[in-house]
C-alpha positions in Angstrom: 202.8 -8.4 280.2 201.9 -10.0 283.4 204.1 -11.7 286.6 201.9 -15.1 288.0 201.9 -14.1 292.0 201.6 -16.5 294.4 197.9 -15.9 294.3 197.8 -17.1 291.3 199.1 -20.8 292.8 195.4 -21.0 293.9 193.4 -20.9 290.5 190.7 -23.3 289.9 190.9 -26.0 288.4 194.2 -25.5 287.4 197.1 -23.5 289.3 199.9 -21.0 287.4 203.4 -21.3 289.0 204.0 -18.3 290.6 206.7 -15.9 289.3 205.8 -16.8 285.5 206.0 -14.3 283.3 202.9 -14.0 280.4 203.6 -12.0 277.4 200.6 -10.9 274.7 201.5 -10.9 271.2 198.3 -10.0 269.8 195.9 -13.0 270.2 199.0 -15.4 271.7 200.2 -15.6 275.1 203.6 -16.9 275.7 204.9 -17.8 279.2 208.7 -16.9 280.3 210.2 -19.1 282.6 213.6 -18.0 282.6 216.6 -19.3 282.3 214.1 -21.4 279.7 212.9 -19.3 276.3 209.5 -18.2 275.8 206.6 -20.9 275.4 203.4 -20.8 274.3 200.7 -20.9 276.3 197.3 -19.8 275.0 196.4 -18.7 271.6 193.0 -16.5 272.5 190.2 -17.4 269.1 189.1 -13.6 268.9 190.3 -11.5 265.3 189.8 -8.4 268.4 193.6 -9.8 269.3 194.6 -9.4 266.2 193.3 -6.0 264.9 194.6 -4.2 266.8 197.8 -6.2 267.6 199.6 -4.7 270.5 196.6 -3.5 272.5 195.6 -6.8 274.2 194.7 -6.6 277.8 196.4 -9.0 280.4 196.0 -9.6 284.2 195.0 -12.0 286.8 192.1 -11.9 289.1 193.4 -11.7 292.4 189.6 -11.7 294.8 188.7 -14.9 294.2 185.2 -14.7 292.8 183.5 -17.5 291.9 183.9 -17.6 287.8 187.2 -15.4 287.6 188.6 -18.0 290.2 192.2 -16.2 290.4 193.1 -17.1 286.5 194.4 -15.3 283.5 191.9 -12.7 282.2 192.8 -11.1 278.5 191.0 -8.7 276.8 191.1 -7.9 273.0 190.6 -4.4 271.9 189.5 -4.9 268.7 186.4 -6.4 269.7 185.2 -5.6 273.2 186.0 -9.6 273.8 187.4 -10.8 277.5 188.4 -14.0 277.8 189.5 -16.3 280.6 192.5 -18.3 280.5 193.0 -21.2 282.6 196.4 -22.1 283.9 196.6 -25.6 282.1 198.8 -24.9 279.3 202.8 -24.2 278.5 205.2 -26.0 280.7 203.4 -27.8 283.2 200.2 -29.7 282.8 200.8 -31.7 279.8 198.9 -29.6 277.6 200.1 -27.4 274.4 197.7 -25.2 274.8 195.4 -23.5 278.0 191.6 -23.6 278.0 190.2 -20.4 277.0 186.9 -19.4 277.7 185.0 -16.6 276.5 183.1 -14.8 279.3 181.6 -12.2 277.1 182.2 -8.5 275.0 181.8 -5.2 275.3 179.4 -3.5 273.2 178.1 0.0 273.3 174.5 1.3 273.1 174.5 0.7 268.7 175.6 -2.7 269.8 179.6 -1.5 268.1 182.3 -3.3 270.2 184.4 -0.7 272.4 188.1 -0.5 272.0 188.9 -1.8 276.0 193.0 -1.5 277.3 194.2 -2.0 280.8 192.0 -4.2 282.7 192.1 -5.2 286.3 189.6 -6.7 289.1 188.8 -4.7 291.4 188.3 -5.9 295.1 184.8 -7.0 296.5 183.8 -4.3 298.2 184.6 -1.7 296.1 181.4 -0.2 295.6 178.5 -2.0 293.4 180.9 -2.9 291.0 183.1 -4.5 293.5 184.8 -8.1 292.2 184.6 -7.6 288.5 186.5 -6.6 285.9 187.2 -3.1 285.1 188.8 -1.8 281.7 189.2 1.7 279.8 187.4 3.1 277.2 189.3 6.4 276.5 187.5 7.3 273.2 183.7 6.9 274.8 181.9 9.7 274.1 178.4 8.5 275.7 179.3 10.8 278.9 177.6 12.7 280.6 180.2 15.5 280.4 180.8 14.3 276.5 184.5 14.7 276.8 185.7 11.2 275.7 186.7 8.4 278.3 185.2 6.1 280.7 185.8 2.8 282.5 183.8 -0.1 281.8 182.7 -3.3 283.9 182.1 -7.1 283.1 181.1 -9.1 285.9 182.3 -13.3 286.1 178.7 -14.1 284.3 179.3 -12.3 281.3 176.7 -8.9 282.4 178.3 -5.6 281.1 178.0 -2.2 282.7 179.0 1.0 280.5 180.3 4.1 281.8 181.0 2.8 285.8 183.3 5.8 286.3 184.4 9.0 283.5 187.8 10.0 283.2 189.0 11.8 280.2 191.3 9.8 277.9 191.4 6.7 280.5 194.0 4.9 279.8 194.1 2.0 282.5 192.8 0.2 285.9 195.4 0.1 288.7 194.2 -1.0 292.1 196.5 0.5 294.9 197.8 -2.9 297.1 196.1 -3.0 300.8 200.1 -3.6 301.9 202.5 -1.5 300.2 205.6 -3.2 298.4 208.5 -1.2 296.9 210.7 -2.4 294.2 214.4 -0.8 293.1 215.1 2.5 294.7 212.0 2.5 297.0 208.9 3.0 294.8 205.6 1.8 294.7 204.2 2.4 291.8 206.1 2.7 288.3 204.4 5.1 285.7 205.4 5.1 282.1 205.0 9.0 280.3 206.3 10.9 277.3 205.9 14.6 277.3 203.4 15.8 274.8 203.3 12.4 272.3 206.8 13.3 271.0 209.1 12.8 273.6 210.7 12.8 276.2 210.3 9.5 277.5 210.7 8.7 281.6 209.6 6.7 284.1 208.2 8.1 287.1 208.2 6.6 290.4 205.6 6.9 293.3 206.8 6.3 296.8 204.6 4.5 299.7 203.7 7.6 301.7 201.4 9.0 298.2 199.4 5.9 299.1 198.8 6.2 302.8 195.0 5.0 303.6 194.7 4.3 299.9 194.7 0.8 300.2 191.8 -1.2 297.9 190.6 2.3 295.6 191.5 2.7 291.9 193.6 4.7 289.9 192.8 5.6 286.7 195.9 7.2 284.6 194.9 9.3 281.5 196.5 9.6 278.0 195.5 13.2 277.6 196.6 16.0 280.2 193.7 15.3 282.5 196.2 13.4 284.6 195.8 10.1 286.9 192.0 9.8 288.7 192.0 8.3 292.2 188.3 6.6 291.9 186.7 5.9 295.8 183.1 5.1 296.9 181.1 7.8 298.7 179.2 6.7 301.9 175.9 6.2 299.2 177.4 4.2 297.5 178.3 5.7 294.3 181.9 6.1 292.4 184.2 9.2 293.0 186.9 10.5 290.8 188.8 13.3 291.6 192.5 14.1 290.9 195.5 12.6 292.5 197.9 13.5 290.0 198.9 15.4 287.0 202.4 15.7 285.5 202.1 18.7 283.0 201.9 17.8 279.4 202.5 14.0 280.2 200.8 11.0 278.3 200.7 8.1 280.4 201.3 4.8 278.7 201.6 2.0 280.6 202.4 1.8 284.8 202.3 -1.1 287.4 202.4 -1.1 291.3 204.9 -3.3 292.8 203.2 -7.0 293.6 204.3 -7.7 297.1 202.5 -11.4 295.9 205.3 -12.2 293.2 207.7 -14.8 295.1 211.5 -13.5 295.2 213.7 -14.9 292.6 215.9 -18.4 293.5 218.9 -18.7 292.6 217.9 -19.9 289.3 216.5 -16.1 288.4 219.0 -14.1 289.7 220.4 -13.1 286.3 217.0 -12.0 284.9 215.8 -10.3 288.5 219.5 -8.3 288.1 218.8 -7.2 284.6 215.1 -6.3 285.8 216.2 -4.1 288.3 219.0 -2.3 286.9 217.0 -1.2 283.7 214.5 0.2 286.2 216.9 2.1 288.1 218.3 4.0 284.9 214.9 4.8 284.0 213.8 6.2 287.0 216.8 8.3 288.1 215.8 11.5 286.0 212.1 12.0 287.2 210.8 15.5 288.7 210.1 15.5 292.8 207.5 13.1 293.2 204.0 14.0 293.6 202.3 13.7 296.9 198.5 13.7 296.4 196.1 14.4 299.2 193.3 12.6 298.7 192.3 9.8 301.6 190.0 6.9 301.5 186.1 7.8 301.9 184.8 7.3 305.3 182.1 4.3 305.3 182.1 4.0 309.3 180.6 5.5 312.4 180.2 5.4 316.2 176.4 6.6 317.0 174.8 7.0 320.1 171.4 4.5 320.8 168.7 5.5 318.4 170.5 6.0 315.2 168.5 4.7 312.0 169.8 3.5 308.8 168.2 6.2 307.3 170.0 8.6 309.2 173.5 6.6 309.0 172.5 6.0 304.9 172.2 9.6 304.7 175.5 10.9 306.9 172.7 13.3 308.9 173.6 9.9 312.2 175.6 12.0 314.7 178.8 10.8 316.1 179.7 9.6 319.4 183.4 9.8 320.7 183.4 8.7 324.0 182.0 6.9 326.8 182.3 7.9 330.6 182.9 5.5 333.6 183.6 6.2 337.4 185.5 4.4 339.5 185.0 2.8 343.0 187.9 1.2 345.6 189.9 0.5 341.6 187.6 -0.4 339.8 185.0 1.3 337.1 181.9 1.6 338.4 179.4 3.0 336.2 178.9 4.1 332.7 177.5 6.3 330.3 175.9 5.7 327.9 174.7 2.2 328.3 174.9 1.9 324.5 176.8 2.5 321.0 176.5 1.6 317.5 179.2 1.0 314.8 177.9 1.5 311.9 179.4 0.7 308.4 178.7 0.4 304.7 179.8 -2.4 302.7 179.5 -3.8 299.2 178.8 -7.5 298.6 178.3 -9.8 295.9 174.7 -11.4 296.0 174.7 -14.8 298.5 176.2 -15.2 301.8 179.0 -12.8 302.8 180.7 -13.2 306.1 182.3 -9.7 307.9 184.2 -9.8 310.9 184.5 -6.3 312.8 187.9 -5.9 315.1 188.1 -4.1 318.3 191.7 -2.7 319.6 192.6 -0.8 321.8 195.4 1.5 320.9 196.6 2.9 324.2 197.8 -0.2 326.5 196.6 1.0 329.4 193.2 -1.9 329.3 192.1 -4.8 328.1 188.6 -5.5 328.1 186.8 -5.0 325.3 182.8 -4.1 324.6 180.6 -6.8 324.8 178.2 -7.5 321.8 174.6 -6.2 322.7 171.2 -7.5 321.5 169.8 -5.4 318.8 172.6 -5.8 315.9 171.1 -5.9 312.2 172.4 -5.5 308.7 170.0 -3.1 306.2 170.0 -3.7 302.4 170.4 -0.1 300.1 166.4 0.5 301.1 167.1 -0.1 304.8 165.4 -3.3 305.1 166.3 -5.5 307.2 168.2 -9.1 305.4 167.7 -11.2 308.7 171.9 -11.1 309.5 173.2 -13.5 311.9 176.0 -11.7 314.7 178.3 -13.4 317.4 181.4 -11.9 319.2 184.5 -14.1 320.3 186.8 -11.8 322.4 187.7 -8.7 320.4 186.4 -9.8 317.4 182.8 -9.8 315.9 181.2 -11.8 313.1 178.4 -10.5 310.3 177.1 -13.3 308.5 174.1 -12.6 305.8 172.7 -13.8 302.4 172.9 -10.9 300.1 169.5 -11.1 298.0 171.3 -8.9 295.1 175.2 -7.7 294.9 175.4 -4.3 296.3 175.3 -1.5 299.1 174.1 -3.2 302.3 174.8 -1.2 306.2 175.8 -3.2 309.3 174.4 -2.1 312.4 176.4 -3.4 315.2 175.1 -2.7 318.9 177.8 -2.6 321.8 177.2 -3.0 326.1 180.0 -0.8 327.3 178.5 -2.3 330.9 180.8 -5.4 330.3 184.0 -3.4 331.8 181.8 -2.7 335.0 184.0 -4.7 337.9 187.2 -4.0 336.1 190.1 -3.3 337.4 190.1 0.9 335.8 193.0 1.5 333.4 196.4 2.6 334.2 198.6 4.3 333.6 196.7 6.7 332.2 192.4 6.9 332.8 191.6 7.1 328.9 191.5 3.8 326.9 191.2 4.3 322.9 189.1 2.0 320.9 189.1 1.5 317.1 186.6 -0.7 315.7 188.1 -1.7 311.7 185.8 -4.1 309.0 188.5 -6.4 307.5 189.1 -5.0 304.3 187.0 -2.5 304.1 189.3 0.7 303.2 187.9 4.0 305.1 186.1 1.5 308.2 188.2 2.6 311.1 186.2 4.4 313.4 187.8 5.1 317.0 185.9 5.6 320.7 187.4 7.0 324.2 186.6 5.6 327.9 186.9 8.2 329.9 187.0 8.8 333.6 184.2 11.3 334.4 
């Protein structure tokens, strides 16, 4: 099952009404509007629906990208097959049935369809794979540690990656929300277990705080006792799972992150939206303490002094600079030191033009000039060639625009003039003024830079 969020209002060509409920019955998809009964909506032409029955996959894309276009995306276990589903059938286009599209099947290396569950998009720049669709393979055995499970990716043109990240006994695809939402007693994310395939059965809650700095990476829940994977992308580039959870002797089956996206309930609702809530709160009154995991987002940026290379940033050998020194004269600065800093920071982008915009703030009050965009600025593809960017600043805020020859790792180089608070007025109260520079949703791009009074 599935909730239509409000993101879903914008699917191309046809929208979904936000707050609908989709429901897979094998190779149907009914919609739930309540107080009305169940319709349905899509009947998806693939016998992988069928056989197996109660395995098919359901979500919506929620990035945008140009083929997935924020529609319905189903996959069928029986036969590798994923499917997109347009929002023009059930109750509100004048259609019995939605337009389904095949966009293309999973096959292995023998060319044998793989038994797929759980799927999600991903976001953009989540690593090369960024903006397609991810789903889990837990019997895959074409690892390279040979212990069975993987995750899988599809891109909106139908090209099929094997084995993106391992994870033994993967079981589904969860993207942890940028902007946390809680639901019920306070929890984010809701995970369905039973203890050792027999029983007991419980669901377990995760509050906000286990997410903090998590925004935009994947979780990856097993059904053996490996436990949940938090998957991030290393400062090369590549896919990282390590632990975030494990709840001893637990399956997982089944778990959902509350969608901050999903419209409240009118009036209308209210008697499902009350049922909803009070099941929930039953079923997740008996859980252990809840987990707390460690792990934070990868670092992708940096603050270098002049003469850093894209080689050296590419590599993590750059070396960091934290702060910049002025003096001051009769109130105002008067110098400083170093004439020049880089921020530096890797990013994954679809192939074509991708527009970035890099935000300066300053954190302590105290100022409010900002650093002034310097000649110099480039953008590096994953060889540390040059892709001919174009970079302007407005205020606090600066702009990468580039064409993307190929979807992938590519490394902004952005130069800064800290010369442009010379004149000013020097802070107060206080003499140090914090800087963070932050890539809009880039998760792990904050990097922060003191002026200090020499």
């Amino acid at each position: 099952m599935t909730i239509a969020s409000s993101v879903a209002a914008g699917a191309l060509p046809f929208p979904f009404a936000p707050r609908d409920y989709f429901i897979t019955a094998g190779p149907k998809i009914y919609q739930l509007r309540p107080p009305n009964p169940p319709t349905l909506f899509a009947t998806i032409p693939d016998g992988g629906c069928s056989n197996p029955a109660d395995h098919t996959g359901i979500t919506f894309d929620k990035t945008g990208i140009v083929g997935f276009d924020f529609n319905m995306l189903v996959t069928c276990k029986g036969s590798g097959g994923v499917w997109q589903v347009q929002g023009n059938g059930g109750l509100d286009h004048g259609n019995a049935l939605a337009t389904v599209t095949n966009i293309g099947f999973f096959l292995d290396h023998n060319n044998q369809a793989r038994p797929i569950e759980n799927p999600a998009v991903v976001p953009r720049n989540f690593g090369n794979h960024g903006g397609e669709l991810w789903v889990t393979d837990e019997d895959y055995l074409d690892t390279v540690t040979t212990i069975p499970g993987a995750v899988h990716a599809i891109d909106p043109n139908g090209n099929v990656t094997l084995d993106v990240v391992e994870w033994p006994g993967a079981e589904a695809v969860l993207v942890i929300p940028d902007t946390p939402c809680t639901f019920c007693s306070g929890g984010e994310l809701f995970q369905a277990i039973t203890l050792n395939e027999q029983g007991p059965y419980g669901l377990y809650q995760y509050l906000p705080f286990n997410f903090a700095n998590l925004g935009g990476n994947v979780l990856v829940p097993a059904e053996t006792s490996q436990g949940t994977a938090l998957v991030t992308v290393d400062m090369s580039g590549q896919y990282v799972a390590q632990v975030f959870d494990t709840i001893p002797g637990a399956t997982f089956e089944g778990a959902s992150f509350a969608d901050c996206d999903v419209p409240t309930p009118t009036p209308t609702f209210t008697p499902t939206a009350t049922a909803t809530a009070t099941a929930t709160a039953t079923a997740t009154s008996t859980p252990t303490p809840t987990p707390t995991p460690s792990a934070t987002p990868i670092q992708v940026s940096k603050i270098t002094p002049t003469g850093t290379t894209c080689t050296q940033f590419k590599n993590g050998t750059a070396q960091t600079l934290s702060s910049v020194n002025y003096s001051v004269s009769n109130g105002v600065i008067h110098n400083v030191n170093p004439g020049v800093f880089f921020y530096w920071v890797r990013v994954t982008v679809p192939a074509g033009s991708n527009t970035l915009t890099i935000t300066q703030t300053i954190t302590t009050g105290n100022f409010n000039t900002f650093f002034a965009l310097a000649s110099g600025s480039n953008v590096f593809d994953s060889n540390c060639n040059s892709v001919g960017p174009t970079i302007t600043q407005n205020a606090n805020i600066t702009t990468v625009t580039f064409t993307a020859p190929t979807a992938g790792t590519y490394f902004i180089s952005v130069k800064y003039d800290p010369h442009s608070v010379v004149g000013m007025p020097a802070p107060s109260p206080g003499t140090t003024v914090h800087y963070d520079f932050m890539t809009t949703g880039v998760p792990g791009s904050t990097s922060g830079l003191d002026l200090v009074k020499q």
